[in-house]
C-alpha positions in Angstrom: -20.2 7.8 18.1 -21.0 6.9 14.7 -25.4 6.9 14.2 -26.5 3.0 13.8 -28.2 4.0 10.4 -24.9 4.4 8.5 -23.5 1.3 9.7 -23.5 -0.3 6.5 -22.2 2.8 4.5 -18.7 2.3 6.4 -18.8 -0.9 5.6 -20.1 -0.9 2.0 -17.0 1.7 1.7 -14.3 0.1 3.9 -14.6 -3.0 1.7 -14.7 -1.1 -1.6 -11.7 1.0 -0.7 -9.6 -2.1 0.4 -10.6 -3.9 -2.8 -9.4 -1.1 -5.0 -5.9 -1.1 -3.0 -5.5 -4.3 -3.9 -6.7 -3.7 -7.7 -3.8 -1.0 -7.8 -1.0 -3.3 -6.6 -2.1 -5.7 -9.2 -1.9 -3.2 -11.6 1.2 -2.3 -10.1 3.0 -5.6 -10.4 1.5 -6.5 -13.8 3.0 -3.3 -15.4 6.4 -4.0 -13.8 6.1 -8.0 -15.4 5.3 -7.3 -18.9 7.7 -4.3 -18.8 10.0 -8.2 -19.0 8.5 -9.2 -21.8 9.4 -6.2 -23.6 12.4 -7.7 -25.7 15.8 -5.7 -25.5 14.3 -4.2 -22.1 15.5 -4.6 -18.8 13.7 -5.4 -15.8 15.9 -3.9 -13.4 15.0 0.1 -14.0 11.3 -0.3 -13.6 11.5 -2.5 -10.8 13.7 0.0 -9.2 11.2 2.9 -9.8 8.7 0.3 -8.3 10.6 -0.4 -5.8 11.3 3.4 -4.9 7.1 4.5 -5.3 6.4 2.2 -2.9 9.1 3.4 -0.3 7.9 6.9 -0.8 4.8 6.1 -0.4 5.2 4.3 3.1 7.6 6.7 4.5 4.8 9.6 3.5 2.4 7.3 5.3 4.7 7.2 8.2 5.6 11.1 8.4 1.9 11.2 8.7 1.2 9.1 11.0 3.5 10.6 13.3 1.9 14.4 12.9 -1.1 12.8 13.9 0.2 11.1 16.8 -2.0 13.1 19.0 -2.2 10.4 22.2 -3.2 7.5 20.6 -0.2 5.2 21.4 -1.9 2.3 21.0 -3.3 2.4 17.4 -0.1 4.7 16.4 2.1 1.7 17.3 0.2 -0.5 15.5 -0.4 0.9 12.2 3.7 2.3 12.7 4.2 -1.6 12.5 2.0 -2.6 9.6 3.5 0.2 7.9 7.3 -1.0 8.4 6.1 -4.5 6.8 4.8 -3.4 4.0 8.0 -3.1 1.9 8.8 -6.9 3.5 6.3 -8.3 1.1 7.5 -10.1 -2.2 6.4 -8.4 -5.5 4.9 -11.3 -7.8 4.4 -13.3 -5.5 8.6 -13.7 -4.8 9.7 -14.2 -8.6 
């Protein structure tokens, strides 16, 4: 049970925390696009490492979710799901 009086803490850092994910894969997919304005350069080896950050990164999330598995079914499934979709997303918006 979580005390009434730092309700608003959770919240104040929920929402940071969710904006600053979002800041990184900006930051993310920015570097990757003017990495193709660099002339001579091809995009397809920094997409590819990318690309092979963010599978790491959800199959670390997933290796951890399942060591703490401990009876929670439910929200395991759940979060095992959004995990699985995240590499379904388009970088830059599809381009």
């Amino acid at each position: 049970m979580v005390p009434e009086s730092i309700h608003d803490f959770f919240l104040a850092s929920g929402s940071a925390s969710g904006a600053l994910i979002g800041l990184l894969f900006v930051a993310i997919s920015l570097a990757v696009s003017l990495f193709a304005l660099v002339p001579g350069h091809k995009i397809g080896p920094a997409a590819a490492a990318a690309a092979a950050g963010g599978l790491a990164f959800v199959a670390a999330a997933l290796l951890s979710l399942i060591r703490l598995r401990q009876g929670r079914r439910r929200d395991t499934s759940r979060h095992a799901a959004l995990l699985v979709g995240l590499p379904d997303r388009p970088v830059n918006g599809g381009n």
